[in-house]
PASE-909299 format. One record per residue (C-alpha): residue number from 1; residue in one letter; chain; x, y, z. Coordinates in nm, 4 decimals, padded with zeros to 6 digits. Layout:
PASE-909299
> resi/resn/chain/X/Y/Z
> NUM/A/A/X/Y/Z;
...
This chain:
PASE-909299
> resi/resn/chain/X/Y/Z
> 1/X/A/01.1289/01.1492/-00.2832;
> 2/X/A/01.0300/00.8181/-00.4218;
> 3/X/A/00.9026/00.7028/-00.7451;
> 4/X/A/00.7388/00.3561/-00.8742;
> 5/X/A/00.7848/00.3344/-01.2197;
> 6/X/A/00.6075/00.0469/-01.4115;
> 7/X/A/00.6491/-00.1821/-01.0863;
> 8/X/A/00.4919/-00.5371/-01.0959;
> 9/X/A/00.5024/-00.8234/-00.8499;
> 10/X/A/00.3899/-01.1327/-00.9804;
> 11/X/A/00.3135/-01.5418/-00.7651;
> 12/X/A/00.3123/-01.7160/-01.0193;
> 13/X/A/00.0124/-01.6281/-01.2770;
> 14/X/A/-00.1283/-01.3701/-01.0500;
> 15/X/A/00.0235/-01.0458/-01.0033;
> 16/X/A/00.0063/-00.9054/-00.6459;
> 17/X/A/00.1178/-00.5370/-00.8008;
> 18/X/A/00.0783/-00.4519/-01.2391;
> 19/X/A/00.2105/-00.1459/-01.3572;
> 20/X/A/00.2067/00.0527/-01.0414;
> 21/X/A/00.3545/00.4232/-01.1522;
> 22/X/A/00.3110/00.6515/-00.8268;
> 23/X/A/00.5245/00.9773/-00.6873;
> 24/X/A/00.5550/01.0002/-00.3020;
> 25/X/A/00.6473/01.3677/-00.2559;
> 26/X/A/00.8522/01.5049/-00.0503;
> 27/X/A/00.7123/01.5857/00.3252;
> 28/X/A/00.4305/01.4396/00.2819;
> 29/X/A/00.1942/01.1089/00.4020;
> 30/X/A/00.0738/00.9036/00.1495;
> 31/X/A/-00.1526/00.6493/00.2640;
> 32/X/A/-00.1906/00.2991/00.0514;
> 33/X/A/-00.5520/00.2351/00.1116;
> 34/X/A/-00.7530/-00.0592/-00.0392;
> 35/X/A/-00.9480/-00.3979/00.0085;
> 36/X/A/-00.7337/-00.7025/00.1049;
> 37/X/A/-00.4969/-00.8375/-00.0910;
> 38/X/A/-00.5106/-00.5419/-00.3038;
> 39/X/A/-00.1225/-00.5392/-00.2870;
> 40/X/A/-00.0438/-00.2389/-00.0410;
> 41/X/A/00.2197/-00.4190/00.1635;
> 42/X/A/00.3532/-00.6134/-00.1230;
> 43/X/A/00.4361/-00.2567/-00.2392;
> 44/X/A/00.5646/-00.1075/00.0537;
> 45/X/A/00.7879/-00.4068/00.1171;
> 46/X/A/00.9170/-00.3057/-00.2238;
> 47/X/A/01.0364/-00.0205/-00.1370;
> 48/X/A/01.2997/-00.1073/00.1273;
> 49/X/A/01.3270/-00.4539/-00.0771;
> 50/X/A/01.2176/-00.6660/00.1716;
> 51/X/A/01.0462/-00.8043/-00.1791;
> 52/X/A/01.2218/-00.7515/-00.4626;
> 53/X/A/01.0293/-00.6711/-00.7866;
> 54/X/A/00.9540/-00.8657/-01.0760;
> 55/X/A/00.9269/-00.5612/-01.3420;
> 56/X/A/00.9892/-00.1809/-01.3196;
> 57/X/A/01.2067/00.0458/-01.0861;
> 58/X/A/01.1855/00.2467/-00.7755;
> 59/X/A/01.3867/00.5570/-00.7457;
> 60/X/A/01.4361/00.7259/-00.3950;
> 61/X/A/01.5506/01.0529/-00.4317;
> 62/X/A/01.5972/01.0462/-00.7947;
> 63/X/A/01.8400/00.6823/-00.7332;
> 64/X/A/01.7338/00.3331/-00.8592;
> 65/X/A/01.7472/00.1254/-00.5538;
> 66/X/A/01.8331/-00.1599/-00.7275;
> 67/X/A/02.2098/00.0243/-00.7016;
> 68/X/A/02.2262/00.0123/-00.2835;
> 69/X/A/02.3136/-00.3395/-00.0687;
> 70/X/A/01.9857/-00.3876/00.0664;
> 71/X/A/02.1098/-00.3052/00.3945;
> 72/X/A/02.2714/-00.0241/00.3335;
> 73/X/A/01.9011/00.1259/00.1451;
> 74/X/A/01.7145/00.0037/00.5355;
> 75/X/A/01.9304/00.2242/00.7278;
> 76/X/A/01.7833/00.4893/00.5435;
> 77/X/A/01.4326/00.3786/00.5551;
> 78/X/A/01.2045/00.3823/00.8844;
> 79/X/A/01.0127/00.0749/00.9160;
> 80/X/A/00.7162/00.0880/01.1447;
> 81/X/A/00.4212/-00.2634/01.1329;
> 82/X/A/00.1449/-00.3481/01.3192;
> 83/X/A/00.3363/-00.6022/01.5044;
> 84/X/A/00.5585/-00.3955/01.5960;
> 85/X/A/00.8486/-00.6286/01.6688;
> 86/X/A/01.0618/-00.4733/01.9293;
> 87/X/A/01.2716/-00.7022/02.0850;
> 88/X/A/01.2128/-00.8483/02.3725;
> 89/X/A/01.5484/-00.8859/02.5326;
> 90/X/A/01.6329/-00.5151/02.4699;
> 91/X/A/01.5007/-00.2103/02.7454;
> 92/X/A/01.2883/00.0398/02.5537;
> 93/X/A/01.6502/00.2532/02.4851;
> 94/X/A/01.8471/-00.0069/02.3532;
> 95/X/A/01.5416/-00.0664/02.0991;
> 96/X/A/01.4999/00.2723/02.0159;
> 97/X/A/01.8781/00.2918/02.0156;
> 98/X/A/01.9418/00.0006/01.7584;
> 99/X/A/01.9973/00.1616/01.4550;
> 100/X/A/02.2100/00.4526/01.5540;
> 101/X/A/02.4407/00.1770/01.7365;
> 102/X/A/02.4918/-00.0202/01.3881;
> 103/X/A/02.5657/00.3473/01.2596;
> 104/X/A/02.8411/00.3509/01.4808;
> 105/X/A/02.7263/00.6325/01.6683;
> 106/X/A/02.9078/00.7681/01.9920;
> 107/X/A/02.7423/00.6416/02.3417;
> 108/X/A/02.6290/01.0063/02.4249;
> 109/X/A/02.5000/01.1122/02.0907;
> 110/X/A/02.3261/00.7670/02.0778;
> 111/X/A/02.1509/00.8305/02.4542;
> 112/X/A/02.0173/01.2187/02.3613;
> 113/X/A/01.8955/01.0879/02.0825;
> 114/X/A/01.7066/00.7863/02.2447;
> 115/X/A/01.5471/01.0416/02.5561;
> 116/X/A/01.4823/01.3026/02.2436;
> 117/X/A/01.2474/01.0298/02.0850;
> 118/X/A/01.1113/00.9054/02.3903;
> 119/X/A/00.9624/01.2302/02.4956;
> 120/X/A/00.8816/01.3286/02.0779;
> 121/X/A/00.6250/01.0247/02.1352;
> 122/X/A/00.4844/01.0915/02.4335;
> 123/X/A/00.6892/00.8370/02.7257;
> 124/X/A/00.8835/01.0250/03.0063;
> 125/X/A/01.2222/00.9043/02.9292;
> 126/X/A/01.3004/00.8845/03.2964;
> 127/X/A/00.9661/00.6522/03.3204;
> 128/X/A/01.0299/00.4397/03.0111;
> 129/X/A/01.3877/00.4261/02.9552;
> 130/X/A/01.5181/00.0810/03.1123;
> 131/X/A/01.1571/-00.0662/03.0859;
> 132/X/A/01.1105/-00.3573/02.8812;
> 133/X/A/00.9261/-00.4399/02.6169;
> 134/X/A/00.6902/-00.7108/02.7997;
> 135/X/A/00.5950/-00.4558/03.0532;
> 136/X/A/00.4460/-00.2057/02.7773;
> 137/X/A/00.0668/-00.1653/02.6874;
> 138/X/A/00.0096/-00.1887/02.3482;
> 139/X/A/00.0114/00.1837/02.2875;
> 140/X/A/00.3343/00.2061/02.4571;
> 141/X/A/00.5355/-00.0328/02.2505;
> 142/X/A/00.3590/00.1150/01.9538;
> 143/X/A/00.5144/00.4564/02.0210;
> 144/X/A/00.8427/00.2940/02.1237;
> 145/X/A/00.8309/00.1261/01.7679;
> 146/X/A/00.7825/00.4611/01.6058;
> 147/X/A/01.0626/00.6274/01.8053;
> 148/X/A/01.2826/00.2993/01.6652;
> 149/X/A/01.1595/00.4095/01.3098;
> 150/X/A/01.2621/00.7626/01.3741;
> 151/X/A/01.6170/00.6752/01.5439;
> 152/X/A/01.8821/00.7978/01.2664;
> 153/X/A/01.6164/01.0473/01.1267;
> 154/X/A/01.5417/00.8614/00.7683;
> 155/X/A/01.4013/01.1026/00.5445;
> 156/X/A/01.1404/00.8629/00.4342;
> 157/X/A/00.9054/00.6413/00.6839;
> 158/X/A/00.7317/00.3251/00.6037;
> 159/X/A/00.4331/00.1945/00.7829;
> 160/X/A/00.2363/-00.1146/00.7597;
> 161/X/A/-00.1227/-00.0919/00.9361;
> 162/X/A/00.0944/00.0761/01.2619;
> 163/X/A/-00.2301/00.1041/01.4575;
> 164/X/A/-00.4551/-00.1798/01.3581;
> 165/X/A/-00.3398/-00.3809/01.6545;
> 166/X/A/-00.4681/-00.0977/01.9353;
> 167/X/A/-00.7840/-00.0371/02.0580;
> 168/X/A/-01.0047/00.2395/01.8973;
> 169/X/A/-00.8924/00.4853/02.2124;
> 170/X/A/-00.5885/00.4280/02.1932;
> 171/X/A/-00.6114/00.4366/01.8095;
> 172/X/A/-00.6790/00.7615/01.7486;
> 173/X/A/-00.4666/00.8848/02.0506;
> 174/X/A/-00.1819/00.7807/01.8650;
> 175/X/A/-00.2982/00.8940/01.5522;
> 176/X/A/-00.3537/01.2197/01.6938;
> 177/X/A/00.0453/01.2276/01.8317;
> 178/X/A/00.1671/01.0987/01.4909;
> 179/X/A/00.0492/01.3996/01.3442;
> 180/X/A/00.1379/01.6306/01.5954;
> 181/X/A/00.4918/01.4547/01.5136;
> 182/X/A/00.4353/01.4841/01.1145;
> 183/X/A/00.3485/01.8614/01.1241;
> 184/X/A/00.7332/01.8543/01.3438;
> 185/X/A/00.9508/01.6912/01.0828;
> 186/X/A/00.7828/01.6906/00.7873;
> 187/X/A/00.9089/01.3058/00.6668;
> 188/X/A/00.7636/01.1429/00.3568;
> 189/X/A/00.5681/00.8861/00.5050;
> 190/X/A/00.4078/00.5694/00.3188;
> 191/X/A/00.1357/00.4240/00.5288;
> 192/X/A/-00.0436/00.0787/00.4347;
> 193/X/A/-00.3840/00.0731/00.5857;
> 194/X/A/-00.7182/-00.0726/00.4883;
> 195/X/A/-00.8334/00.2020/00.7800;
> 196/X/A/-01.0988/00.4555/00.5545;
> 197/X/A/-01.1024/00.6793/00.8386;
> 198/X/A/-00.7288/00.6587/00.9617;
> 199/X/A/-00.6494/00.7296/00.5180;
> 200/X/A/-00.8764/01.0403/00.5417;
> 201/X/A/-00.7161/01.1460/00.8724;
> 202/X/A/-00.3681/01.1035/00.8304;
> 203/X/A/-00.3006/01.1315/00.4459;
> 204/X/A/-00.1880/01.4095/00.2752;
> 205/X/A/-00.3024/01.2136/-00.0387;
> 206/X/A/-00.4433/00.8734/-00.0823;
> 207/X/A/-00.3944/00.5515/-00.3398;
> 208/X/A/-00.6777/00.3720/-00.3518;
> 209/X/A/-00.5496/00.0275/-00.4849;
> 210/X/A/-00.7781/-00.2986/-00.6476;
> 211/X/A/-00.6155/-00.5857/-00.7246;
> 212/X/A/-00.2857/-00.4770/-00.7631;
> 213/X/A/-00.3607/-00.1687/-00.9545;
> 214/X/A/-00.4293/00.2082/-00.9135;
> 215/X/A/-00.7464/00.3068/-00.8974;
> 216/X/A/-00.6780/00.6659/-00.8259;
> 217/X/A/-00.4711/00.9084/-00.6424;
> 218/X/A/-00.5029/01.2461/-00.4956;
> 219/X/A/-00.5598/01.4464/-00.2224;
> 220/X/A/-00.8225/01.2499/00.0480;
> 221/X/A/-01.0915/01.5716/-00.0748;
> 222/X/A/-01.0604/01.4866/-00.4559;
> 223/X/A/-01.1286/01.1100/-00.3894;
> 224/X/A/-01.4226/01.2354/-00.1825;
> 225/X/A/-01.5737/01.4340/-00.4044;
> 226/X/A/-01.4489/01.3583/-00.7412;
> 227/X/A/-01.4034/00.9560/-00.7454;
> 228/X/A/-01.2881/00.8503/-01.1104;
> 229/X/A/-01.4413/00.5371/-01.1121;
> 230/X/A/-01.7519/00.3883/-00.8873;
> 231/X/A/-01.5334/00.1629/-00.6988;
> 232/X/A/-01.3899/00.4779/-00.5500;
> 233/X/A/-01.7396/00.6107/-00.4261;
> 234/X/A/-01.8301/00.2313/-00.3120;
> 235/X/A/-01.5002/00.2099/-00.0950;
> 236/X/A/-01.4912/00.5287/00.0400;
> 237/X/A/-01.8906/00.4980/00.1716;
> 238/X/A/-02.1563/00.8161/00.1409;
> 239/X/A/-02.0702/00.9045/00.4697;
> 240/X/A/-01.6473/00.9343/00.4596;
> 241/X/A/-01.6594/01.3612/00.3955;
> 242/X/A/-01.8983/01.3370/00.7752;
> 243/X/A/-01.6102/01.0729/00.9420;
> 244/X/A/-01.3138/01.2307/00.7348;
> 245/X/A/-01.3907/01.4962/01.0230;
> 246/X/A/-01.3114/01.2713/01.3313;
> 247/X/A/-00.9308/01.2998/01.4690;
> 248/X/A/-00.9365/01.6568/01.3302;
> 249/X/A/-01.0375/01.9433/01.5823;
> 250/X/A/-01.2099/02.2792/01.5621;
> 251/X/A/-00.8540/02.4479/01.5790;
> 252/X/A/-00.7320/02.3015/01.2300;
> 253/X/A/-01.0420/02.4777/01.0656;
> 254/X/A/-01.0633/02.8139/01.2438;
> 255/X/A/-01.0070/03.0969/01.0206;
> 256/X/A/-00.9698/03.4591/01.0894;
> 257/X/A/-01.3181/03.6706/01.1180;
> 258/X/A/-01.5663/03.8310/01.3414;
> 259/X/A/-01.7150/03.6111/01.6473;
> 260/X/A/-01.9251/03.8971/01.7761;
> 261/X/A/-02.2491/03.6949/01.8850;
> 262/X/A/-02.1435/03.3315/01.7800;
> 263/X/A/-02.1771/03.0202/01.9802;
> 264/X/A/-01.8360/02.9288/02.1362;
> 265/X/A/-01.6031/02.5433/02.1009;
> 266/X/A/-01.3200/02.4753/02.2642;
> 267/X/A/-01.0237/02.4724/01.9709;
> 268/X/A/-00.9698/02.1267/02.1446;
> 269/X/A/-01.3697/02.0174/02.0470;
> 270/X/A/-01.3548/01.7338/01.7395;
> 271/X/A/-01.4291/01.8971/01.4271;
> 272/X/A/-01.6829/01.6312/01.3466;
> 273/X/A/-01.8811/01.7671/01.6603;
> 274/X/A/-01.8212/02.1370/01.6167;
> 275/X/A/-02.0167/01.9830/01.3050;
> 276/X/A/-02.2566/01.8888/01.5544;
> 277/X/A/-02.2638/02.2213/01.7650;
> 278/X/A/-02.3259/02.3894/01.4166;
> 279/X/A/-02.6713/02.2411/01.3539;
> 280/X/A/-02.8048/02.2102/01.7050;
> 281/X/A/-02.7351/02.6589/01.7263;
> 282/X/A/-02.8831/02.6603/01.3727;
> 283/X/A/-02.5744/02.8721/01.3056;
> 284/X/A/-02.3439/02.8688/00.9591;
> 285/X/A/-02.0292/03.0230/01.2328;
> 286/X/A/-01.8757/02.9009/01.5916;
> 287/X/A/-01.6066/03.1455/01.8084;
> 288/X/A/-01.3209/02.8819/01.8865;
> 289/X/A/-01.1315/02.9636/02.1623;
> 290/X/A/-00.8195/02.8104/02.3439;
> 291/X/A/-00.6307/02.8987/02.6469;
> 292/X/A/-00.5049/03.2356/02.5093;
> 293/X/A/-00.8248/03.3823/02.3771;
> 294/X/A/-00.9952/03.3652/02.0718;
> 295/X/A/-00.8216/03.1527/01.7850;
> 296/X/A/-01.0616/03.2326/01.4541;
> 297/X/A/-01.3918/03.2067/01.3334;
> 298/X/A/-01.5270/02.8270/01.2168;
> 299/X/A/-01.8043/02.8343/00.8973;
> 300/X/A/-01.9759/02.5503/00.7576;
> 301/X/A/-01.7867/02.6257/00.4546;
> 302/X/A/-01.4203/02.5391/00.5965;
> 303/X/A/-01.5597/02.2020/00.7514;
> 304/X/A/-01.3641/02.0170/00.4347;
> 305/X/A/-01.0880/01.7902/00.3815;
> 306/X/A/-00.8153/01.9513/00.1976;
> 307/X/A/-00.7369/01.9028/-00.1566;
> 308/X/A/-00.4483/01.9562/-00.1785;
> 309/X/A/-00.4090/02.3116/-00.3049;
């Protein structure tokens, strides 16, 4: 969906980005993950040419961007930042309703739409609707922001540290709804943190970026336990595979098999403390259950981020 060929950025003798070559694919998250000032936003902001590049190209869906108005290439794009901007003057619906408006979209089409959104990220239209954005918590206008981002359905989704600003509660809450929404509609996401945890979470695969350059890229469990250079291992920390495990829950590694005499979880239990569960029962297996019954069988074994395969 979109490729970085080559790209550079330079301020005068420093380069913010050198010779960045990278493939977002299709459907996927890719999370930009690195120290400060290790050039993650400079790239995103690339991509939808809020900064325009000094060197190389960037092709979305197989088209040099450099050949689209600049406004014309946003429409396409969700934008989603930490700030998350809405504006003030606007209710929660005409935010979320902005872009489809400029598309010239009926008034009907235009208010499903906005309601569809509303309740996609969690906020009872009928609740939220005429609210404005002053009289959101943070969490709210977060999800209100993501809704805006998700307004004309782009097929690609760019976000800029979308949950630094919340508190760690209502962090991973929204985390957690972002990829219930991800697993929905399947965009291809670019997300800019310097979050460890919220990379290893949320990231189909992860760029680990140093001053402006790749360092390496792969699926979160080939970073873990393959890291191509010791900066990798440094960044990532000896713990990351044990807190790679928070946000995800027992359900996501149940697998089919016999629970005759296991120690039950709720499916809803975080994985990290099914971890947990696992060593207090001295047991390599746990029965998860959820409201229907039993859901699978979870080993020590398939307590692992995913590498992709």
């Amino acid at each position: 969906m979109i490729e970085l060929h080559g790209l550079e950025k330079r301020y005068g003798a420093t380069y913010a980005v050198r010779d960045l070559t990278l493939t977002f694919a299709e459907g996927e998250v890719t999370a930009l993950l690195g120290p400060s000032g290790c050039g993650k936003t400079t790239t995103l902001r690339m991509i939808n040419r809020l900064t325009e590049p000094d060197g190389g190209r960037i092709l979305l869906g197989g088209r040099d961007t450099r050949s689209l108005p600049p406004d014309q290439l946003r429409r396409g794009i969700g934008y989603v930042i930490q700030q998350v901007g809405l504006f003030p003057h606007l209710s929660v619906a005409g935010n979320v309703a902005t872009v489809p408006e400029l598309l010239g979209w009926d008034r009907r089409r235009v208010r499903e739409r906005v309601d569809e959104l509303l309740a996609l990220v969690g906020l009872d239209p009928a609740a939220y609707r005429d609210k404005r954005p002053g009289e959101l918590s943070g969490g709210q206008a977060q999800r209100v922001g993501v809704a805006r981002a998700l307004a004309a359905d782009p097929p690609v989704l760019l976000m800029d540290e979308p949950f630094g600003a919340l508190d760690p509660l209502a962090r991973e809450r929204l985390q957690g709804a972002f990829r219930d929404i991800q697993r929905r509609l399947r965009k291809t996401v670019v997300l800019v943190t310097h979050d460890i945890d919220e990379a290893l979470r949320l990231g189909d695969r992860l760029a680990l970026m140093r001053a402006g350059s790749l360092v390496q890229f792969g699926p979160p469990g080939e970073l873990l336990r393959r890291p191509a250079h010791p900066f990798v291992r440094e960044f990532l920390g000896e713990d990351a595979p044990l807190r790679a495990l928070a946000g995800r829950t027992a359900a996501e590694f149940a697998r089919p098999g016999d629970p005759t005499g296991l120690p039950q979880v709720e499916s809803s239990l975080d994985a990290r403390s099914a971890l947990g569960v696992l060593l207090r029962e001295g047991s390599d297996a746990l029965a998860v259950t959820g409201p229907g019954g039993l859901l699978g069988v979870l080993r020590v074994r398939d307590l692992r981020v995913g590498e992709g395969e």
